[in-house]
C-alpha positions in Angstrom: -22.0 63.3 37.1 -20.2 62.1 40.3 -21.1 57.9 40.9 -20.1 55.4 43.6 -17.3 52.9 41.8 -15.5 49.9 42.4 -11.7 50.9 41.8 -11.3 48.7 39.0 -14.4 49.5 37.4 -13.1 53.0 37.8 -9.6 52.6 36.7 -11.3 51.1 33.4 -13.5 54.1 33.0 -10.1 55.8 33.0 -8.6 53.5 30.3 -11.5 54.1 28.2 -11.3 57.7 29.0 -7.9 57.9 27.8 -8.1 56.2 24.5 -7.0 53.0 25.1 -7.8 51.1 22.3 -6.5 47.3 23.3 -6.5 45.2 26.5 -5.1 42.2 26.9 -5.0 40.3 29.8 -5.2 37.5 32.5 -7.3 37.0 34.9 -6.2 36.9 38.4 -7.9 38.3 41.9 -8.2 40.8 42.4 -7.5 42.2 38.9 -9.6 40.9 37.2 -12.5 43.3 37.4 -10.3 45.8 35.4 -10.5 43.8 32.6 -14.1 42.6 32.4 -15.3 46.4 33.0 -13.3 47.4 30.0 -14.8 44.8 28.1 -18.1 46.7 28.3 -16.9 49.6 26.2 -17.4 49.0 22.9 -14.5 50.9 21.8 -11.9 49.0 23.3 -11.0 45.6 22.1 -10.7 42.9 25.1 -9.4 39.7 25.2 -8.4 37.0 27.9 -4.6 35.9 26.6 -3.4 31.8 27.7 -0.6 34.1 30.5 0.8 37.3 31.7 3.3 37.2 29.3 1.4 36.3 26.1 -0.8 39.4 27.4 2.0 41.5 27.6 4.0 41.2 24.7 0.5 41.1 22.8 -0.2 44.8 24.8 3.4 45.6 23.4 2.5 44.8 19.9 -0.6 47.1 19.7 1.2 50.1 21.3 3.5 49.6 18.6 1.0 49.7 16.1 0.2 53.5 17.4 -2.1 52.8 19.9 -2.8 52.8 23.4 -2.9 49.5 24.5 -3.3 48.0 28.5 -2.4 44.7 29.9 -3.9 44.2 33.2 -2.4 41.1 35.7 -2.2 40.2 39.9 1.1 40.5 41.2 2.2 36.9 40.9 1.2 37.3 37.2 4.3 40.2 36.9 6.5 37.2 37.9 5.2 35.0 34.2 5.3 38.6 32.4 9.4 40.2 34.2 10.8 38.5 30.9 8.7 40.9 28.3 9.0 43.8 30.7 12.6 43.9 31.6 13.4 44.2 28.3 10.6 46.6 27.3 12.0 48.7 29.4 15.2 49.4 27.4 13.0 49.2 24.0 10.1 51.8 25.1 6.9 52.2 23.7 5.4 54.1 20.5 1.8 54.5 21.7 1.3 54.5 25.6 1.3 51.2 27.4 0.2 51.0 30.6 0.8 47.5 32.9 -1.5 46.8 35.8 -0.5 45.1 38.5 -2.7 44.3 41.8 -0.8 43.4 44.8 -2.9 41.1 47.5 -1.4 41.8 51.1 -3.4 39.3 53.5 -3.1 36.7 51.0 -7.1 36.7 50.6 -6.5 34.6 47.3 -3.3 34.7 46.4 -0.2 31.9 47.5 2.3 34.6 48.1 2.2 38.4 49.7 4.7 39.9 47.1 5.5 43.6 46.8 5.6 44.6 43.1 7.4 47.9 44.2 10.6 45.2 43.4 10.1 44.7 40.0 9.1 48.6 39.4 12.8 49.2 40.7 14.8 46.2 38.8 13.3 46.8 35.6 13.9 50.6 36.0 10.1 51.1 34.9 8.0 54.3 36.8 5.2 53.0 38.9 2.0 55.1 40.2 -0.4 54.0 43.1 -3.9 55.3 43.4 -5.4 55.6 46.9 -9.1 55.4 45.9 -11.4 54.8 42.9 -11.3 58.5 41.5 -7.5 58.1 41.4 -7.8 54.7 39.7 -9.7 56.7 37.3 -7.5 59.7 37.2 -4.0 58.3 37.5 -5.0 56.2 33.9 -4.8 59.4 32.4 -1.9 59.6 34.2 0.3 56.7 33.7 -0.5 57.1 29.5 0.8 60.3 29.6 3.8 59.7 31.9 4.2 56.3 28.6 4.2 58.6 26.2 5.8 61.5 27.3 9.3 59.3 28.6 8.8 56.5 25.9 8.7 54.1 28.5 6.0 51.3 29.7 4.5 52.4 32.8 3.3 50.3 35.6 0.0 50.5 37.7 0.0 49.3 41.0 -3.7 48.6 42.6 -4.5 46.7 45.9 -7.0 44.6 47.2 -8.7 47.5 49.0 -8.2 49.6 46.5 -9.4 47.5 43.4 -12.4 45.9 45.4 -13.6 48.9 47.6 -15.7 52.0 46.4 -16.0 55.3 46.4 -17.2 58.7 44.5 -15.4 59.2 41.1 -16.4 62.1 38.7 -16.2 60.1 35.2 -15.1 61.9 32.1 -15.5 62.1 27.9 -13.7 59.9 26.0 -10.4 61.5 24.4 -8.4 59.3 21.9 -5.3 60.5 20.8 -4.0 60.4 17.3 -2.5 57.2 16.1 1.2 57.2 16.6 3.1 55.9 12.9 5.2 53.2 13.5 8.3 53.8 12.2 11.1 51.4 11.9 13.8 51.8 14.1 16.3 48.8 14.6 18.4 50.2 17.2 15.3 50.7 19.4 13.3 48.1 19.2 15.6 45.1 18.4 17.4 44.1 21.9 20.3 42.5 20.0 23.0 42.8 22.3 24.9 45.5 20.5 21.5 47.5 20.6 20.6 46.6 24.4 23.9 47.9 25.2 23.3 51.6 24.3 20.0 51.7 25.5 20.9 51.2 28.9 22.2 54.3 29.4 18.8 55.6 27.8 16.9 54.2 30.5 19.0 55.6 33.7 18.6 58.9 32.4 15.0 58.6 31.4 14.6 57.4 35.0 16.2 60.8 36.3 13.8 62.9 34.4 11.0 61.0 35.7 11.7 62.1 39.3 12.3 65.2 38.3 8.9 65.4 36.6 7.2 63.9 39.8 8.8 66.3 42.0 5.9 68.9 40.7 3.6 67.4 38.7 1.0 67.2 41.6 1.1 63.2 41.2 2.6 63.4 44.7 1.6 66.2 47.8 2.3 67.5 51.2 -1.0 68.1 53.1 0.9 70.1 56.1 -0.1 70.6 60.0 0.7 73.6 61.5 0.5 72.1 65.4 3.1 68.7 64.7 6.2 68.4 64.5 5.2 64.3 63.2 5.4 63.3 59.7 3.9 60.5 57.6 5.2 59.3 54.1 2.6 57.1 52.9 0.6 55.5 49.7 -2.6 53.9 48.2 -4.8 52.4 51.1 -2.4 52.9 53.8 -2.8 56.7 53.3 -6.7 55.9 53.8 -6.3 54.4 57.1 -3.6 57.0 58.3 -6.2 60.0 57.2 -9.0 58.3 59.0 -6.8 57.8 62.5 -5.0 61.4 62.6 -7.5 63.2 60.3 -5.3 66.9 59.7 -3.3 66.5 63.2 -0.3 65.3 61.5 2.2 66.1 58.4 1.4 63.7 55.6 3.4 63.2 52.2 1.1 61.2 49.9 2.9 59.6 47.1 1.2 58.7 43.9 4.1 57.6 42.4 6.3 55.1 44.2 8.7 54.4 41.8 11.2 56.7 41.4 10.6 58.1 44.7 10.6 62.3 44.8 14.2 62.4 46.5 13.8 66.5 46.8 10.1 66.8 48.0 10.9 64.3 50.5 14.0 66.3 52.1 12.2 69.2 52.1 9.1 67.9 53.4 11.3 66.4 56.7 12.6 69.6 57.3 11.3 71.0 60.5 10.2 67.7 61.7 11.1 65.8 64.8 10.1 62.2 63.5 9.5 61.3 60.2 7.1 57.5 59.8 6.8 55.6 56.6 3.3 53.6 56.5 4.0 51.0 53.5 2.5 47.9 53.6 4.7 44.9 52.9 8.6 45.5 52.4 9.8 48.6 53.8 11.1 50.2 50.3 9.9 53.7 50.6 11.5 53.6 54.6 14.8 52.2 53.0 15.3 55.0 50.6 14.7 57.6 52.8 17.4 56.4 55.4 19.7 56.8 52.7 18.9 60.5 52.6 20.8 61.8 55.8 17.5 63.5 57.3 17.8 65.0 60.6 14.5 63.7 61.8 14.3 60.4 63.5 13.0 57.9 60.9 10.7 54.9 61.6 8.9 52.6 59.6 9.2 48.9 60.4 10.4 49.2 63.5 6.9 50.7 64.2 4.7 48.9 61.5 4.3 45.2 61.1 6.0 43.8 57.7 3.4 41.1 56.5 -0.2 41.6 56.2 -2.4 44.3 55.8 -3.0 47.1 57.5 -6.2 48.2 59.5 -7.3 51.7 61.1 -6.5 50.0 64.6 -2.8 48.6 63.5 -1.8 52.4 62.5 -3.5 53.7 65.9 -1.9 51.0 68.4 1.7 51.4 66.2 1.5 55.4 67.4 0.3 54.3 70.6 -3.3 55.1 70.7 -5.9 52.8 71.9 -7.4 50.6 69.7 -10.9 51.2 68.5 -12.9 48.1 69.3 -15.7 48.7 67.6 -19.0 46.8 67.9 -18.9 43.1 69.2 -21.6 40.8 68.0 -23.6 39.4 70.9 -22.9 35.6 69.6 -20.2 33.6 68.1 -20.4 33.2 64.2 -18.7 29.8 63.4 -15.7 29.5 61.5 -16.6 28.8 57.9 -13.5 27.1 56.1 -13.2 27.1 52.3 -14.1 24.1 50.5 -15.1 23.0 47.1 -18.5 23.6 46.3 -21.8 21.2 46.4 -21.5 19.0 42.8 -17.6 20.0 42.0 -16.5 18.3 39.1 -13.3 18.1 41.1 -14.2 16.3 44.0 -14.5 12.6 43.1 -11.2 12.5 41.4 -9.8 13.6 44.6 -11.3 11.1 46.6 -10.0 8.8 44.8 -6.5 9.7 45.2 -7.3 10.3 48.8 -8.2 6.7 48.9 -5.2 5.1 46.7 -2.4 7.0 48.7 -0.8 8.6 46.2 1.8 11.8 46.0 -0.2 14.4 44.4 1.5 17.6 43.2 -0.9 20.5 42.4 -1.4 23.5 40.8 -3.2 26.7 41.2 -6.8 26.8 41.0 -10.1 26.3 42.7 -9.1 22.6 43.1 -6.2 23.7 45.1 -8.9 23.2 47.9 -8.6 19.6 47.5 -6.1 19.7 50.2 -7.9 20.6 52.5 -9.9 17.9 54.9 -11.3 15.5 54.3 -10.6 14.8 51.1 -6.8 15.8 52.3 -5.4 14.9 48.3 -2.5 16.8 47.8 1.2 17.3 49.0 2.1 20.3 46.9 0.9 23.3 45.0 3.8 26.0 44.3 2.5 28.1 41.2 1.2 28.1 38.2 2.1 25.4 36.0 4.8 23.8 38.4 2.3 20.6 39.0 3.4 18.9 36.0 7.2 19.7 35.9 7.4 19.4 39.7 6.2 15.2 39.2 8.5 14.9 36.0 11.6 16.2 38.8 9.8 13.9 41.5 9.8 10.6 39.3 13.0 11.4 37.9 14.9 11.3 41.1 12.9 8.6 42.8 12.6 6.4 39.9 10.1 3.6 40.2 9.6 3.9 43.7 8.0 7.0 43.0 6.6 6.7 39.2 4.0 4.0 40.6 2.4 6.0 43.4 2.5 9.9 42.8 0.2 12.1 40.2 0.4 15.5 39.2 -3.0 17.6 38.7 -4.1 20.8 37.3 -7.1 22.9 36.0 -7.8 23.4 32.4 -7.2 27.2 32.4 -4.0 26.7 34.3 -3.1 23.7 32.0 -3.1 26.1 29.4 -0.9 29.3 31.1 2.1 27.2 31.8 1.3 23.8 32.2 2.0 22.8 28.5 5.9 23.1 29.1 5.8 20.7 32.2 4.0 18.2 29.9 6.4 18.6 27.0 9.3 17.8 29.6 7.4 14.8 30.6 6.8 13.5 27.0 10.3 14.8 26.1 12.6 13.4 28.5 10.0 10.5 28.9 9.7 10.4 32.8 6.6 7.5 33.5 4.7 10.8 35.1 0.8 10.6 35.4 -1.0 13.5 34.9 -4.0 14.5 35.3 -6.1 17.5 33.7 -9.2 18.7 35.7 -11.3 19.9 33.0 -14.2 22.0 34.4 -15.0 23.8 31.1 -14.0 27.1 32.6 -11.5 29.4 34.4 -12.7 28.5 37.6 -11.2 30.4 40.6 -11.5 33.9 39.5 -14.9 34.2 38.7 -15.8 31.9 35.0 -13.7 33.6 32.3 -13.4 31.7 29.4 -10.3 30.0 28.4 -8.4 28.8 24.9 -10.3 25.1 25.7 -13.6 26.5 26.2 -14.6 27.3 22.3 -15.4 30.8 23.7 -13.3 34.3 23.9 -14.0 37.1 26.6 -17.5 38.3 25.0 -18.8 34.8 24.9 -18.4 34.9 21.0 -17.4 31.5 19.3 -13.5 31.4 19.5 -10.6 28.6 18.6 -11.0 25.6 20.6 -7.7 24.1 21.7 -8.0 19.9 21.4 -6.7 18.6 24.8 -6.5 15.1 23.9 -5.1 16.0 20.3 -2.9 18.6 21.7 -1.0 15.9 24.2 -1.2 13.4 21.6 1.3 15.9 19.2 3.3 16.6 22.4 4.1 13.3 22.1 2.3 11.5 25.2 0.5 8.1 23.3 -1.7 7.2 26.4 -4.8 9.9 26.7 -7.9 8.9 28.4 -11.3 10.7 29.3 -12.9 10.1 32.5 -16.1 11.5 34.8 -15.0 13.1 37.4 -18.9 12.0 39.2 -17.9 8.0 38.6 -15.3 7.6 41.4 -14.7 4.1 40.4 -13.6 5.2 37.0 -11.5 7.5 38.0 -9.8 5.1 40.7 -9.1 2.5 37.6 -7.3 4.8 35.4 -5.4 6.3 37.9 -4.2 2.7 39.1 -4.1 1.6 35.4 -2.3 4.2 34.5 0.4 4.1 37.3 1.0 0.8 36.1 2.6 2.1 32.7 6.1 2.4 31.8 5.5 5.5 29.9 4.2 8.9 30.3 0.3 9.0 30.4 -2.2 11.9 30.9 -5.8 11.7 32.1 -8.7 14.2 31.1 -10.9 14.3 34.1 -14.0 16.2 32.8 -17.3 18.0 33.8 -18.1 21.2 33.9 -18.1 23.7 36.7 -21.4 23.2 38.5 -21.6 26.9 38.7 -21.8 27.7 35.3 -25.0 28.7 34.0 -25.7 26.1 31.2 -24.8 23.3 33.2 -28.7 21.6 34.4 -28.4 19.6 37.5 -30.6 17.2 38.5 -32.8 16.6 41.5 -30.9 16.5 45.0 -30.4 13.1 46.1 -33.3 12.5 49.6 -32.2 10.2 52.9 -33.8 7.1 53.5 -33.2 7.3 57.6 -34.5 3.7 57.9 -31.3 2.7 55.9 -28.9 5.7 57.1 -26.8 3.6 59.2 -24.8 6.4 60.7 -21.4 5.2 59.7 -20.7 8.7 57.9 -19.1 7.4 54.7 -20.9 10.0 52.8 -18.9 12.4 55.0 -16.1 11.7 53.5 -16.0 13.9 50.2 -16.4 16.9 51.9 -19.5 17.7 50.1 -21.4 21.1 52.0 -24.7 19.9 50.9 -23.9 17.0 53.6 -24.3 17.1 57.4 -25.6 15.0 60.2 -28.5 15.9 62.4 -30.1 13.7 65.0 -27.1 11.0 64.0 -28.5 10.2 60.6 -27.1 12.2 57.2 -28.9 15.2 56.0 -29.0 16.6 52.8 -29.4 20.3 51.8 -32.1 20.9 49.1 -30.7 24.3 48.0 -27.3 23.0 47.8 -27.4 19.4 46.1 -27.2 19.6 42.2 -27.7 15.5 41.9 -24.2 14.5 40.8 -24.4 11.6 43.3 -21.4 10.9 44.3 -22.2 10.6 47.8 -24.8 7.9 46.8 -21.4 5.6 45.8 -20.0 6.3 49.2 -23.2 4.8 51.4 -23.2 0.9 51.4 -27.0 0.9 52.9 -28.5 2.1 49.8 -29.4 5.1 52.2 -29.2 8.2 49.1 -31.2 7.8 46.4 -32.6 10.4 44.1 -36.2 11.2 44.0 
């Protein structure tokens, strides 16, 4: 029966479809759907893994075991889990693995626009891109069969558009395979250098038989015009937005796999043509191969097409020179809404008190990345996951004292757990006087709630191991660990100044939970006295949205306000009290 689906949800349906009997993941917009839909199948065991690469390498372990196994990350994610996969590519695979990677152009929630075509091509692995939620579902099927048929891992390439949009997909029975033996093959699967050696040869030629296989396997397809002499090579949502401006008026090669590309079909689909146009989002890697071809078309791609961003229905029509379509205007101006941490975040009096004591901060990424924005304004740096920690040990280690007594490093919990634990054991290591602080919300924050090795919970809510922040830093070797709430901004400002007063390493636990999650009960929201209200705006100050000013005295917002009253240690008058 044909249903309306998200493209992950539908590129799960096609993992379960398939057999896959292990995922292992992390979460990261806007993958992470792919895993949490799997999760629902009973049949396939899920998990939430501390990184990419732990996820990986545990993905490579069950197809090893003989069964089909997925590992599911964003594209900044393939950056933590290149040192598994550049390697698994010479080793191959028993039982299929598939790798799914969702790229984010437009940066909707990401801190780089990276094209994960690259790694496809440097680690010499084939990668297929569905255009829409029945090929999510479809090209699972797909990609295990392509693993298992070229002994290779195979990577999965979805887009924002793609993963978060929906449309009809025509869901099929579950099929599992049998269970491959393992059987124990030294020269294969242990990339001593000796070994690695004469697998490389392996993978070049298994990368030849690959194209050759996706010259016909229908994977990729010519959907001709017989009134143009125009061509489009194109992929995944861009071939959606082409379709929708020219409809059939012009020649259209659709590629489903984009790595390695169909050398043949393309030739012989430019024959004829008078101009041949590559529609690729981000880096022109499809345009750059076929230049190298020696067409007889004229070729365009960048020239035509912006490189960064995403693309729209009215970017493809005004690139071709048609008029943009300017759709519908609303008859009034919505406002600009910037992103901010929400009413009651946990986060938000520890930043405020940095904000007020002037210190460096180096961040990480997470929710509380929104701490630099205004007016809270609380930190100098974020540059990925994990680099908070090492980033201040660098920091203190070239500016010595100067710096040691007035810069911080923070990060999440969740993040704290992914890669952060090296930058700590650098600190304690090469003893740098580095304060550090963990933002401890109880919860993987940014991407939607998913549980975490510090939460006491795995994937299905189910009691799991519980990793011991205090004791863990404690056996990394930092001696000065101290717990703080988050809600008490005085606290907070005396360890932080306490702290930075120490000549030796020192980490702070800043803890609440999320005020999001569903156990946590708030209390009351806080009411203005307006007699007292003074005007003077200091409650302003933490950014909080339950907050504004109307008619020159402060205003809170019932449905927003969860009680945490941190404004009420702002106001001097006495003005916010709770009920």
């Amino acid at each position: 029966m044909k249903q309306l689906m998200l493209g992950n949800a539908a590129f799960a349906r096609g993992l379960y479809e398939s057999g896959c009997a292990v995922v292992s993941s992390y979460p990261g917009t806007p993958s992470t759907e792919i895993t949490e839909e799997a999760a629902k199948f009973k049949e396939i065991y899920c998990e939430w893994a501390p990184n990419e690469k732990v996820a990986l390498e545990s993905a490579f372990g069950a197809c090893l075991s003989g069964r089909r196994a997925f590992c599911g990350m964003k594209h900044v994610g393939l950056n933590v889990a290149s040192d598994p996969l550049y390697t698994m590519s010479y080793t191959g695979v028993n039982a299929g693995l598939v790798i799914g990677v969702a790229d984010d152009p437009g940066m909707h929630s990401s801190q780089n626009e990276q094209d994960s075509r690259h790694h496809a091509i440097a680690s010499k692995v084939p990668m297929i891109e569905p255009s829409d939620s029945e090929e999510a579902r479809k090209f699972a099927h797909i990609a295990f069969e392509i693993s298992e048929k070229f002994d290779t891992p195979v990577l999965y390439k979805m887009c924002t558009r793609v993963a978060h949009s929906q449309s009809i997909t025509e869901p099929s029975e579950r099929v599992v395979p049998e269970v491959k033996l393992y059987e124990k093959n030294i020269a294969k699967y242990v990339m001593a250098p000796a070994n690695a050696i004469k697998r490389h040869p392996y993978v070049e030629e298994r990368m030849k038989k690959i194209e050759e296989w996706s010259e016909t396997s229908g994977i990729n397809r010519i959907e001709k015009s017989n009134t143009s002499k125009v061509g489009i090579i194109t992929s995944s949502t861009s071939y959606q937005y082409v379709k929708e401006v020219f409809a059939d008026s012009v020649n259209i090669l659709k590629l489903g796999m984009v790595n390695p590309l169909p050398r043949k079909m393309i030739t012989e689909f430019a024959e004829g043509l008078d101009k041949l146009v590559v529609v690729e989002e981000l880096d022109p890697i499809i345009e750059n191969f076929v230049r190298t071809l020696g067409l007889k078309c004229e070729v365009h791609g960048k020239d035509m097409l912006p490189v960064c961003g995403e693309f729209s229905q009215n970017i493809i029509r005004t690139s071709f020179g048609k008029e943009a379509n300017c759709g519908t205007k609303l008859s009034i101006n919505i406002p600009v809404r910037p992103p901010i941490m929400c009413a009651g975040c946990p986060h938000r009096g520890m930043f405020y008190a940095l904000n007020k004591l002037k210190v460096t901060v180096f961040g990480d990424i997470g929710c509380y990345t929104l701490g630099s924005v205004a007016p809270l304004s609380a930190m100098d740096v974020t540059l990925c996951m994990g680099a908070s920690f090492s980033g201040l040990h660098g920091w203190n280690k070239a500016g010595g004292v100067e710096n040691e007594k007035h810069s911080v490093a923070v990060i999440g919990d969740s993040t704290f757990m992914h890669s952060g634990m090296t930058g700590l054991a650098t600190i304690a290591y090469n003893q740098s006087n580095s304060t550090v602080i963990v933002l401890d919300n109880s919860i993987t924050g940014m991407t939607g709630h998913q549980q975490n090795p510090t939460t006491g919970k795995n994937l299905y809510g189910d009691p799991a191991g519980r990793v011991d922040l205090e004791a863990l830093a404690r056996a990394m070797g930092i001696n000065r660990v101290r717990v703080v709430d988050p809600y008490n901004i005085a606290e907070c400002e005396a360890a932080v100044k306490e702290e930075l007063e120490v000549e030796e390493p020192s980490l702070i636990i800043s803890r609440r939970p999320c005020a999001l999650l569903k156990e946590v009960k708030h209390k009351p929201p806080l009411k203005v006295n307006v007699e007292k209200c003074k005007s003077c705006k200091a409650c302003m100050k933490i950014g909080c949205p339950a907050i504004s000013m109307k008619n020159g005295k402060a205003k809170i917002d019932d449905t927003l306000c969860v009680g945490c009253g941190v404004c009420s240690q702002m106001c001097k008058f006495d003005a916010l009290k709770a009920e």
